[in-house]
Each structure stands twice: as C-alpha cells, then as structure tokens.
SEFINU-272374 format. One record per residue (C-alpha): x, y, z. Coordinates in nm, 4 decimals. Example, Ala and Ser with C-alpha at 12.3 -4.5 7.8 and 13.67 -1.06 7.14 Angstrom:
REM residues 2
> 1.2300 | -0.4500 | 0.7800
> 1.3670 | -0.1060 | 0.7140
REM end
This chain:
REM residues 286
> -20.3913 | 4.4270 | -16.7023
> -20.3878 | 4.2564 | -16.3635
> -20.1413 | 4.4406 | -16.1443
> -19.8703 | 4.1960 | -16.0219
> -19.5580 | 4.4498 | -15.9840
> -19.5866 | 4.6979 | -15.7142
> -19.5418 | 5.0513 | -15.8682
> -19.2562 | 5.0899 | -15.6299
> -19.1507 | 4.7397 | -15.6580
> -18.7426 | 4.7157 | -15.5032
> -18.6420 | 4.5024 | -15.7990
> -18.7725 | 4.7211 | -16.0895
> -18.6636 | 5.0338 | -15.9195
> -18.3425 | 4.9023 | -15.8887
> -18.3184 | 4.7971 | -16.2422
> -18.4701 | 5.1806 | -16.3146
> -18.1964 | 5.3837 | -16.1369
> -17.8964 | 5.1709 | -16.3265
> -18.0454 | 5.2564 | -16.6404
> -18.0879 | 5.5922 | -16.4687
> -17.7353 | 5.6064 | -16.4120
> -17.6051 | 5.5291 | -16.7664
> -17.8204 | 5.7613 | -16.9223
> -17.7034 | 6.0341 | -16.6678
> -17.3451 | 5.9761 | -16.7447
> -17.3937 | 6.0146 | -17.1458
> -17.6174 | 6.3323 | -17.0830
> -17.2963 | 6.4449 | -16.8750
> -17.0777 | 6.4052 | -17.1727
> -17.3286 | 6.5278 | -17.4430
> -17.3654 | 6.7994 | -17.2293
> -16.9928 | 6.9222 | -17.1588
> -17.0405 | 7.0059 | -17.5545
> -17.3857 | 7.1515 | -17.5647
> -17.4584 | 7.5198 | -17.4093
> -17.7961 | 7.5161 | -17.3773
> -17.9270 | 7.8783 | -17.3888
> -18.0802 | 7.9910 | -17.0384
> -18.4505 | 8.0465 | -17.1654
> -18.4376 | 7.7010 | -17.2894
> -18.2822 | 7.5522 | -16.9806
> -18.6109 | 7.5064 | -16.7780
> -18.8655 | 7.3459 | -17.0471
> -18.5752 | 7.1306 | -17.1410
> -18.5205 | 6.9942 | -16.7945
> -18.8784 | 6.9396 | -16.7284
> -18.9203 | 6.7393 | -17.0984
> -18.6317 | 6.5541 | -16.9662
> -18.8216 | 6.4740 | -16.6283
> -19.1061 | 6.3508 | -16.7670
> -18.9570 | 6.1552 | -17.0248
> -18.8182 | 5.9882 | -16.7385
> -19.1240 | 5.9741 | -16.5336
> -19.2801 | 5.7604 | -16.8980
> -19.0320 | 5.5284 | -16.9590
> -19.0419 | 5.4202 | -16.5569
> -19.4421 | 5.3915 | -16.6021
> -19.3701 | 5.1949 | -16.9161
> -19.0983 | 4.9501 | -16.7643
> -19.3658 | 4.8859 | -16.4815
> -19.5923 | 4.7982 | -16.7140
> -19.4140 | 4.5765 | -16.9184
> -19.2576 | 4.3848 | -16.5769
> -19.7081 | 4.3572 | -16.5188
> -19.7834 | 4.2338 | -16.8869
> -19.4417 | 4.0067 | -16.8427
> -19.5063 | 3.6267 | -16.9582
> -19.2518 | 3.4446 | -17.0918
> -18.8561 | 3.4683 | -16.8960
> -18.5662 | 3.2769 | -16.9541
> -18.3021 | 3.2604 | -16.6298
> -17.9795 | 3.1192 | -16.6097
> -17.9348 | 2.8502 | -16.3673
> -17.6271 | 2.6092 | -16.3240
> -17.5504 | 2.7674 | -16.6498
> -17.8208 | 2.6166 | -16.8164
> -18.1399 | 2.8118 | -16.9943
> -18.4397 | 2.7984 | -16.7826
> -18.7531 | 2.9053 | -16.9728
> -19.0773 | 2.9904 | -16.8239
> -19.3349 | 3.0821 | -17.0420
> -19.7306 | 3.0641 | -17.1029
> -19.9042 | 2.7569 | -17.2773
> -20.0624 | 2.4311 | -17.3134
> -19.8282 | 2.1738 | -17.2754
> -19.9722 | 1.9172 | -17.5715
> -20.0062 | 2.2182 | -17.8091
> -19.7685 | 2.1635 | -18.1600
> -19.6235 | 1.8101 | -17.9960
> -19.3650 | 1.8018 | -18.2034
> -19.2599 | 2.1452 | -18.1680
> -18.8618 | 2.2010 | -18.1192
> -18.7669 | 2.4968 | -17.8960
> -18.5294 | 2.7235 | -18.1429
> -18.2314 | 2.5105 | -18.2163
> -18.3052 | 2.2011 | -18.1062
> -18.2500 | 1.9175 | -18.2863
> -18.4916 | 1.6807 | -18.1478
> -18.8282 | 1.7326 | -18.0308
> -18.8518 | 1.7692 | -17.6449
> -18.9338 | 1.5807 | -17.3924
> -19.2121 | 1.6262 | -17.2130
> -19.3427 | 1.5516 | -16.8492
> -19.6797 | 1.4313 | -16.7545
> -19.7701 | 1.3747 | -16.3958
> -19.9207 | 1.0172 | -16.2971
> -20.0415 | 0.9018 | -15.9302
> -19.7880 | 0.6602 | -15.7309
> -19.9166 | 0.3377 | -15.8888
> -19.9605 | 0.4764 | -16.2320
> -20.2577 | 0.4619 | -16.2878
> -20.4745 | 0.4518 | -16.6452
> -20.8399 | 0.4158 | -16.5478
> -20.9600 | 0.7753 | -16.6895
> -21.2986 | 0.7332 | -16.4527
> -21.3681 | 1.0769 | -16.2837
> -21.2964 | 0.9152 | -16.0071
> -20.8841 | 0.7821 | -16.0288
> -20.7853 | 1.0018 | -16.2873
> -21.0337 | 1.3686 | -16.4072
> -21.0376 | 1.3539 | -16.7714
> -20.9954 | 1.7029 | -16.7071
> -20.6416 | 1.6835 | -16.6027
> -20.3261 | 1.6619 | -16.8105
> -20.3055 | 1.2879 | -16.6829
> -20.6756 | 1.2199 | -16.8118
> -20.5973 | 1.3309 | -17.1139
> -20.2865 | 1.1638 | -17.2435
> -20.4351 | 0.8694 | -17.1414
> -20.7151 | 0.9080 | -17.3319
> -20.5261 | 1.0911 | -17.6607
> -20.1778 | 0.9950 | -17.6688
> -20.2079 | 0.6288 | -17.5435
> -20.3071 | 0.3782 | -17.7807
> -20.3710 | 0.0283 | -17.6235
> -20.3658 | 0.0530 | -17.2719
> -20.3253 | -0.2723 | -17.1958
> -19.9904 | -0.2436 | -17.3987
> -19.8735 | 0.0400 | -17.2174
> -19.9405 | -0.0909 | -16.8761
> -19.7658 | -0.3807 | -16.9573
> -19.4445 | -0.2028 | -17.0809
> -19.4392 | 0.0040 | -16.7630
> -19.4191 | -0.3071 | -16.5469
> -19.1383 | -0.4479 | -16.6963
> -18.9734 | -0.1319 | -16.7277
> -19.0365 | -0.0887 | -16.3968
> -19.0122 | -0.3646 | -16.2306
> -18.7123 | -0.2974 | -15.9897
> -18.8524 | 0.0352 | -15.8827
> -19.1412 | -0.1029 | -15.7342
> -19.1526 | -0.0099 | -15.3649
> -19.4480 | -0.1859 | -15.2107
> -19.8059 | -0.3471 | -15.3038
> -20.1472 | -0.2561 | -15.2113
> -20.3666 | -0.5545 | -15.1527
> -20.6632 | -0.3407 | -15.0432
> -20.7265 | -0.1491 | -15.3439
> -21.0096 | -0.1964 | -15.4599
> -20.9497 | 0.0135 | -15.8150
> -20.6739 | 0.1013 | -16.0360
> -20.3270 | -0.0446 | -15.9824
> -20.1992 | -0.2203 | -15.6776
> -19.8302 | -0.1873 | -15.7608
> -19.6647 | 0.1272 | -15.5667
> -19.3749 | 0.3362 | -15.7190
> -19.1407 | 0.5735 | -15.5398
> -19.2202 | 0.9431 | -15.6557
> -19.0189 | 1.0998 | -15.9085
> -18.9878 | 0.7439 | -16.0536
> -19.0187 | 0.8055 | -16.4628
> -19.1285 | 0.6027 | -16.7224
> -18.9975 | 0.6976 | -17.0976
> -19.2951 | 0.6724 | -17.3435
> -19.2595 | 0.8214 | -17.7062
> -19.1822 | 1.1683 | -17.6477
> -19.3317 | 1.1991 | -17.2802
> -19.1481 | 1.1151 | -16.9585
> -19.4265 | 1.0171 | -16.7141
> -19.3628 | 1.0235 | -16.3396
> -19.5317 | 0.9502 | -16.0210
> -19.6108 | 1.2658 | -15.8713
> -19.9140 | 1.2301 | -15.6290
> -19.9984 | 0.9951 | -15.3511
> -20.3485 | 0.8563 | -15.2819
> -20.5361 | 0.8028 | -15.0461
> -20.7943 | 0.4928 | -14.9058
> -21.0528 | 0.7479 | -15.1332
> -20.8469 | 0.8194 | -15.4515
> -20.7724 | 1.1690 | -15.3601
> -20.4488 | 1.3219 | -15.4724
> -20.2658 | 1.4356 | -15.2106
> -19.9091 | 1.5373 | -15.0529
> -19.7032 | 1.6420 | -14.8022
> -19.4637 | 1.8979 | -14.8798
> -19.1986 | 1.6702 | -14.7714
> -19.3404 | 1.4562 | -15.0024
> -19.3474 | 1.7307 | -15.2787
> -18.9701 | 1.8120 | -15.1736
> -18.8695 | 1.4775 | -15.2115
> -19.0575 | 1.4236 | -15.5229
> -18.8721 | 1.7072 | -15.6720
> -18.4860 | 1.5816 | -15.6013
> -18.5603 | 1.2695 | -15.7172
> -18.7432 | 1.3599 | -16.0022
> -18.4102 | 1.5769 | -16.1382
> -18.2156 | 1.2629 | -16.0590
> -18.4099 | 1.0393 | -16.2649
> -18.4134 | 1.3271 | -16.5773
> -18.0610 | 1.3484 | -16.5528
> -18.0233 | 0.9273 | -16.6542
> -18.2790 | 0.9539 | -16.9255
> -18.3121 | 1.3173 | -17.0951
> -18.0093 | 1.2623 | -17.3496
> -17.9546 | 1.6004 | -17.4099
> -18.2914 | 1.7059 | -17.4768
> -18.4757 | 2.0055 | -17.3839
> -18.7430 | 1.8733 | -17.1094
> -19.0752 | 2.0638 | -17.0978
> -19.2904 | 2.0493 | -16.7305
> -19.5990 | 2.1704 | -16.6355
> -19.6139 | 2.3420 | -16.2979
> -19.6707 | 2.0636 | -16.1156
> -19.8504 | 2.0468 | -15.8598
> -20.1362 | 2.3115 | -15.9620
> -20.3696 | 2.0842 | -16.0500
> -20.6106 | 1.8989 | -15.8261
> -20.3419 | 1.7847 | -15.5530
> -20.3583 | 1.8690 | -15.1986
> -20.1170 | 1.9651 | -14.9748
> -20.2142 | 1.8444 | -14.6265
> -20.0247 | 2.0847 | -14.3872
> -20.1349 | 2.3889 | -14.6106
> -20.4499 | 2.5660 | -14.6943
> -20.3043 | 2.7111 | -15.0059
> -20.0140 | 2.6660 | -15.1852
> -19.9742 | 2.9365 | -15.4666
> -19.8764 | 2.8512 | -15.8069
> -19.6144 | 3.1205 | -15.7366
> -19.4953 | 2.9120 | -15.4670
> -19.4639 | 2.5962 | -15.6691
> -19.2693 | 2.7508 | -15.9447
> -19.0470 | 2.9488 | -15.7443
> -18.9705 | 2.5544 | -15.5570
> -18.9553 | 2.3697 | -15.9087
> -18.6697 | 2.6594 | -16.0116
> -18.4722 | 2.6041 | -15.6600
> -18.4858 | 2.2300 | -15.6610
> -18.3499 | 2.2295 | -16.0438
> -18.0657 | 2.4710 | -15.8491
> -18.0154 | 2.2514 | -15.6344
> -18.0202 | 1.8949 | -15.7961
> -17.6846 | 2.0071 | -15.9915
> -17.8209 | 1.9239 | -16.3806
> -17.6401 | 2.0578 | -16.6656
> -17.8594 | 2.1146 | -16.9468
> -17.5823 | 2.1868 | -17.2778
> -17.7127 | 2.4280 | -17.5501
> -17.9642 | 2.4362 | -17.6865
> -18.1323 | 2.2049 | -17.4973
> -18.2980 | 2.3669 | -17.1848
> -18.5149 | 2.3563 | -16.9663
> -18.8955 | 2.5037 | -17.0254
> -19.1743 | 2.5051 | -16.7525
> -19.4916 | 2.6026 | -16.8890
> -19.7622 | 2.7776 | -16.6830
> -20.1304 | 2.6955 | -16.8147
> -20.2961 | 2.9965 | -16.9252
> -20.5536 | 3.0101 | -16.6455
> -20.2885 | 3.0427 | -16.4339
> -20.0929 | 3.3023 | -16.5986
> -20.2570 | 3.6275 | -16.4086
> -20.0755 | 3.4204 | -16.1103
> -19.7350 | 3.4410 | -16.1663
> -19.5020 | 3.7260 | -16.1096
> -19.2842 | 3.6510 | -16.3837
> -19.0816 | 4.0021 | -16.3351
> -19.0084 | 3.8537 | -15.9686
> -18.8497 | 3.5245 | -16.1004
> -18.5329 | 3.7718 | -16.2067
> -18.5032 | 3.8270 | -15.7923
> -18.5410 | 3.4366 | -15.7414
> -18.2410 | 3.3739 | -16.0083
> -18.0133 | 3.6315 | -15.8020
> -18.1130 | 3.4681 | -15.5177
> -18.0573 | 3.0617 | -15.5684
REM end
C-alpha cells in the first residue's frame, strides 16, 4: 500500500474525533446505567483505548487503499473511480437508462492519421481511431460538415494531418463517444498547452456537454495525463488535473439529473497518484 494519507492527516482526524464524539456521548448514556466494578475499571478503559487507537489505524488505511469516491457538486453525482475507459462499452452506470457517453480527446484539427508521429497508437486517441472507427474517410467527412461553422482558422503550412483548426473544447458526437479538441500542436506535432489554454479548454468544454449530453451520464478520462505538455510548468500532477477538471465542472454551472452523473476515470497506472481521500476536502472547498 502506497502511503498517500498522512497518519495525522487534518481531514481524517477531523472526520476521527466526530465519530469520536458520537461514540463518547452513547458510552455516556450506556454508562449512567452500568456500574462498572473498580477492579474492572482499568483493563476496561485501556481495551477501550486501544480499540480506539485500531479503528483510527484502520480508517487511515482505508482513506490510503481509497479508489473509487462519489462527491456532490451543483447537486449532481460526481464519480471518480479507477479504470479503462473502453472497458464493457456499453456498460450503464447503476440506473441509467442509456449507455453513457464517453469523451475521447483529439488534437485541434482532429486529426486521424494513427502514425507515431500525429497521433501514438498508444494513446486513447490512437486507439479509437484504430478500433472504434470504421471508414475513416467517412468519419472525417461527417466531422466537417458537422463542423463546419466551428472552424476557427486554416493551416496552409501543414505538411501532415488536417489543415482545418477547431476551437478547443469544440465536440463532435460520434456513436456513443463525444470527441473534443483538447491539445494544440505545434510546427513538430507535439501536443502541447498553456494552462490558459487548458483553463479555457475546460469552460468551454462543459458548455458544449451541456447542448449535447441529453441527460446522459458522461464518462472522461483525466485529461490531460497523457502525452501533453504544459509549457509554463515542469510538472503538472495528475492530482492537479483532477482536482481542476472537478472545479471547472463547479464552476461551469451543469446540472446533471439522476441518475445520470458525471464519472471521471483515472487509468490504473495512475491510480497510486491520486489522493482520492483528499477529493472529500476539495468538495467542501468548491
């Protein structure tokens, strides 16, 4: 067990002493009808102490071993959890009654050459092009028109992939997947971003759910963990990224009506990365 919870973590001791102080008020009560004989008194109180002592150590350790929390945002169900994001595809989250829709993460033009080089077919963008998209030529054409009006400029110099830009957070509808335009590129086909960029992709991204998610739970990757760069940054921890993707879903004002929720799920490589005990904090604190 990777230790990601301080022993004397604020949060979990705080949770500790208001259990604490239920369980000393009912002991008060039992007690007022118990007499306890005076050769007892000791052995019980130190039983009592490290009974106490336990269930702390076991609390901590559960909060460590945490991977799966659901918070309450907006009054909508935010689920985090561990998993692979094309596992069971048509998988329904208890009590839906459609499958979800899920997000994928494209460049800014869109691209579908699966190369090495434009896209990894490492990535979750390498491989729903290459397993969940049938004719290619098809689907690019269908995202044109679609579209069409969001184009925002055109890149003559490009020597590979697309030359048509898109704004990010811009989303295309295929199937069961929402695809948007996450990452910039640069003259070299590297992903990158600003985190203004990454900011702004966010907002807009939420805005462009809220027109086409229909009442459907929406499943997302963390994006962002991949192979992007952010420029002004060294690092950028998937902690980080999370903890943004939860406060700009605060922010952008979406109501997601039961049962269909929200559900960001965190690759399982990346799992020993996330506090999930310290997303409780981040919901008290939006």
């Amino acid at each position: 067990m990777k230790k990601k919870v301080d022993l004397f973590d604020k949060n979990l001791l705080k949770q500790y002493f208001a259990i604490l102080s239920g369980v000393s008020v009912i002991l008060s009560f039992v007690l007022i009808g118990v007499n306890i004989p005076d050769k007892y008194k000791y052995p019980t109180m130190i039983v009592l102490f490290l009974i106490l002592i336990a269930f702390y150590f076991l609390m901590w350790v559960k909060a460590n071993r945490s991977d799966d929390v659901t918070l309450n945002i907006n009054n909508s169900s935010v689920r985090i959890k561990v998993g692979d994001i094309f596992e069971n595809q048509e998988h329904q989250e208890d009590g839906d009654e459609e499958p979800p829709l899920k997000v994928i993460a494209f460049n800014e033009y869109f691209d579908t050459l699966v190369d090495d080089k434009i896209i990894s077919k490492r990535t979750l963008n390498g491989k729903y092009v290459n397993e969940r998209i049938n004719n290619i030529e098809e689907f690019d054409s269908s995202l044109e028109i679609e579209l069409a009006e969001k184009v925002i400029d055109y890149n003559e110099n490009r020597k590979e992939g697309k030359k048509k830009k898109y704004k990010l957070g811009t989303i295309f509808h295929h199937g069961n997947y929402l695809l948007t335009a996450f990452s910039k590129f640069d003259a070299n086909n590297r992903a990158h971003l600003y985190m203004n960029d990454y900011i702004n992709f966010l907002i807009n991204f939420w805005n462009e759910v809220d027109i086409v998610y229909g009442g459907r739970t929406v499943v997302i990757p963390l994006l962002g963990s991949g192979m992007t760069r952010f420029k002004e940054y060294n690092t950028v921890s998937e902690q980080e990224l999370l903890e943004l993707l939860i406060w700009s879903f605060k922010v952008s004002r979406i109501k997601f009506k039961h049962p269909a929720h929200v559900c960001i799920v965190i690759h399982k490589s990346s799992k020993d990365k996330i506090n999930f005990y310290k997303l409780r904090s981040v919901e008290n604190g939006l």
